[in-house]
N, C-alpha and C positions, 0 to 999 in steps of 0.2 A: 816372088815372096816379098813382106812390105819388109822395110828397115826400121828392124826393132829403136827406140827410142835410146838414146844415150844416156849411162847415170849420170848425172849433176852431182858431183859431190858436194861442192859448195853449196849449189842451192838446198839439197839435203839436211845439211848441218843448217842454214839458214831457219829451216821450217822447222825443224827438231829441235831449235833453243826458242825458238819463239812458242813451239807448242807447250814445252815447258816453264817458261815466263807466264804465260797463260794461266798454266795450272800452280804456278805457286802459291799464289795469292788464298785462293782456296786451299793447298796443304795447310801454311800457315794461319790460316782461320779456325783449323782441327786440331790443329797438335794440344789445346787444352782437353779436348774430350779426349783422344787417342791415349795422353798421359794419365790421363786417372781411370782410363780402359786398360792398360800395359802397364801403368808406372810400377806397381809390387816385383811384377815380372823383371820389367826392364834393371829396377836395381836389383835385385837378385842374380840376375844372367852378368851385371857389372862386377856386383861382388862377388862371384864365383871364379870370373873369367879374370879378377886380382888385378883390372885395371890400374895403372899409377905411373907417376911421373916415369917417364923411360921406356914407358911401354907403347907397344903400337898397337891400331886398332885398324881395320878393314872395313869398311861398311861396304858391300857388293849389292845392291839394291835391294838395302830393308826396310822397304816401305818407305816413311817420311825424312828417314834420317835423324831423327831427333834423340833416338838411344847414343846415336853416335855424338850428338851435340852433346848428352849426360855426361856422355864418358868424360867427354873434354873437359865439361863444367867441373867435374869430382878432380880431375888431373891438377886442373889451374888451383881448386880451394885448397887440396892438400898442398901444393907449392906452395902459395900466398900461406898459407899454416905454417908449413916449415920454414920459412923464411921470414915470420914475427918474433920466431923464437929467439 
């Protein structure tokens, strides 16, 4: 019987960030259409889910990520808000 090939962990993670380096560039090219496809949504799931300073947030792979970038963005204006006053 032959001898099955060994996993490479290393080389695995190697191909795995580099697949994704790949594909960034094109996420990042979408996320304007993807935002005005989602954006009514994506704030409404924010304002629902009462995002805000202290609170935490999970992204577990949804999609581009970029709801989760929202949340941060809304987190940091209301701090910088609070902290003009």
């Amino acid at each position: 019987m032959p001898e099955q090939p060994r996993f490479d962990a290393v080389k695995f993670k190697e191909t795995t960030r580099e697949q994704w380096q790949n594909a960034a560039e094109a996420w990042h090219r979408w996320i304007p259409v993807a935002r005005a496809w989602a954006g009514t949504a994506t704030e409404l799931m924010l304002e629902l889910a009462r995002v805000g300073p202290g609170g935490r947030v999970l992204d577990v792979a949804a999609g581009d990520g970029d709801q989760s970038l929202l949340a941060l963005a809304g987190v940091l204006a209301t701090h910088a808000e609070a902290n003009t006053r």
